[in-house]
VODOLUM-561062 format. One line per field, with one value per residue (C-alpha): residue number from 1; x negated, y, z. Coordinates in steps of 0.1 Angstrom, whole numbers, padded with zeros to 4 digits. Example, Ala and Ser with C-alpha at 12.3 -4.5 7.8 and 13.67 -1.06 7.14 Angstrom:
BEGIN
nr: [1;2] .
east: [-0123;-0137] .
north: [-0045;-0011] .
up: [0078;0071] .
// end
This chain:
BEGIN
nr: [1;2;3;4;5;6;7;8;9;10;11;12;13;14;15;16;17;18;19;20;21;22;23;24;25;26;27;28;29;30;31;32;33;34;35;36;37;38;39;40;41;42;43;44;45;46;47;48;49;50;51;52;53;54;55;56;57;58;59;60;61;62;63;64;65;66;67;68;69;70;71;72;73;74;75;76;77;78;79;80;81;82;83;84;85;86;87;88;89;90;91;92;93;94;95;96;97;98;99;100;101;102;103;104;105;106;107;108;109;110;111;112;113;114;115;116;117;118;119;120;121;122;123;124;125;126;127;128;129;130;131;132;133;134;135;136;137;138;139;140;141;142;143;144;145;146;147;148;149;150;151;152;153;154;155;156;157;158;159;160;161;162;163;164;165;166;167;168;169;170;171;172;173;174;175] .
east: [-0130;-0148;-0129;-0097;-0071;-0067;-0108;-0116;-0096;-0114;-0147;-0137;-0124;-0156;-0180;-0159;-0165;-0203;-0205;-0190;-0203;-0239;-0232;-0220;-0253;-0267;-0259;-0255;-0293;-0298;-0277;-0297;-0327;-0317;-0311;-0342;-0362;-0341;-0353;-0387;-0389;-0374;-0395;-0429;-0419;-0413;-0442;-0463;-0476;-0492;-0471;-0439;-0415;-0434;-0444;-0406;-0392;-0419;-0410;-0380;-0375;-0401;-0381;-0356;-0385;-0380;-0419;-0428;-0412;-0430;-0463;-0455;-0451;-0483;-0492;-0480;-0507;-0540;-0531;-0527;-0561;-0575;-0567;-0586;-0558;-0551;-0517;-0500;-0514;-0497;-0466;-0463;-0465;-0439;-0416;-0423;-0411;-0383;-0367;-0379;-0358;-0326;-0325;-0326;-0305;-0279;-0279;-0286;-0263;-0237;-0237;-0248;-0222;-0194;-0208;-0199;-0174;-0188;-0192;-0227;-0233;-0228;-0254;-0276;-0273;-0275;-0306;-0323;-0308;-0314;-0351;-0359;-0352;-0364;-0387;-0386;-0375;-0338;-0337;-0328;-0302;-0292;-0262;-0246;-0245;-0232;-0209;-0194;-0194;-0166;-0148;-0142;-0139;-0112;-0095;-0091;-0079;-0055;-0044;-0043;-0016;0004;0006;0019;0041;0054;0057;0073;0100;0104;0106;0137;0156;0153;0170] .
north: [0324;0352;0383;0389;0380;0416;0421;0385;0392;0424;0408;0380;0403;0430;0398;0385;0418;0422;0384;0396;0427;0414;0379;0410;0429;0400;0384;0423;0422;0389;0398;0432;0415;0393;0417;0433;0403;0397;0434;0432;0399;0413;0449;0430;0400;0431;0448;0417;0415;0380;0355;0381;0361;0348;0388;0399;0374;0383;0419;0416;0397;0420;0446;0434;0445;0485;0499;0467;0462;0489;0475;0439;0449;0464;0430;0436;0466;0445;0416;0441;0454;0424;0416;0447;0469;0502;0507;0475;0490;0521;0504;0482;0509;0533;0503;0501;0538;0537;0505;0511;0549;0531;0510;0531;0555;0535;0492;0492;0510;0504;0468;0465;0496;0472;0440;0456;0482;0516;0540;0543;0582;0568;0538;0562;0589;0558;0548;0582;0591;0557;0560;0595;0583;0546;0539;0507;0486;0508;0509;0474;0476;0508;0498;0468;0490;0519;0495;0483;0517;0526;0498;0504;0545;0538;0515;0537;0566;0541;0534;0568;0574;0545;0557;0591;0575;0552;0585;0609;0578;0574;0612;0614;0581;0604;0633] .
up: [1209;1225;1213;1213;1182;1163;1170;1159;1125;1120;1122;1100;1073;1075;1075;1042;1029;1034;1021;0988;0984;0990;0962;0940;0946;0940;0907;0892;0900;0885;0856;0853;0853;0824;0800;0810;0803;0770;0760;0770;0753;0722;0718;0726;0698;0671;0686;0676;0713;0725;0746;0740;0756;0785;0792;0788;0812;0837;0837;0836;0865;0883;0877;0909;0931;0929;0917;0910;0875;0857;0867;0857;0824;0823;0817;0777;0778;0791;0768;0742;0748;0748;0716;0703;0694;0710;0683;0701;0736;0730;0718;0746;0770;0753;0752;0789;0795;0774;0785;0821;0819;0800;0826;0855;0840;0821;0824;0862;0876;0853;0861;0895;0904;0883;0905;0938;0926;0929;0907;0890;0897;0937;0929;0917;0944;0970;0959;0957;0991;1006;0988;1007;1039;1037;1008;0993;1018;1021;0986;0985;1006;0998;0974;0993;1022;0999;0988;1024;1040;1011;1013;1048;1042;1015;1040;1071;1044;1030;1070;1075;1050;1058;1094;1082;1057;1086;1111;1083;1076;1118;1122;1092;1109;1142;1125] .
// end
């Protein structure tokens, strides 16, 4: 009521889009955070570590906090150590490294790029970019608003070359 028709509809449309783009971040975090607890779980069971599960499922939901997963599953590691046994302490924290790296590298921005449609070289360079300027706090955000900014980029391009289409056809119909 406040804004004219054509702005009105603009606003409803680039609110949808954050709305979906952000439930996409979302449940690609979630989802990214499963199979992290599923692999946690899994390497600390084989690795004989105490409470394996209960460990996995905590670091791997941790891990949505950026920083904050690595050292939630240094929880494996102390209750390794306080069982006595350095091997398991070791093994817990290589798994931590290698599934920690795999993740970063490979699960997480696979499937959160997938989850709000970019692709995961851009969810990667987002973050670091986003990471540089903001720390922790823009890394958060740093896909979602990745994520709108091209959806709106790609639309004015796509605008763009309908206008010249439409101009190029008006310009022959002139001849």
């Amino acid at each position: 009521a406040l804004f004219p028709k054509k702005i009105a509809d603009c606003m409803v449309i680039f609110f949808r889009d954050i709305k979906n783009i952000f439930s996409g971040y979302i449940s690609g975090q979630l989802t990214d955070a499963f199979i992290m607890a599923v692999l946690f779980s899994v390497c600390f069971y084989f690795g004989k570590i105490k409470y394996a599960v209960f460990i996995g499922i905590i670091s791997g939901f941790f891990n949505l906090i950026p920083y904050i997963g690595a050292v939630a599953a240094v929880l494996s590691v102390l209750v390794s150590l306080t069982d006595g046994d350095i091997s398991k302490a070791i093994y817990s924290l290589l798994v931590i490294i290698i599934v920690q790296q795999i993740d970063s590298a490979v699960i997480s921005p696979k499937i959160v790029g997938k989850s709000v449609r970019l692709h995961p070289v851009l969810v990667i360079m987002s973050l670091s970019v986003f990471g540089s300027l903001g720390g922790v706090w823009a890394m958060i955000f740093a896909v979602p608003v990745t994520a709108v900014l091209k959806l709106n980029f790609d639309r004015f391009i796509n605008f763009q070359k309908k206008k010249r289409r439409l101009k190029l056809t008006y310009d022959k119909k002139q001849i």
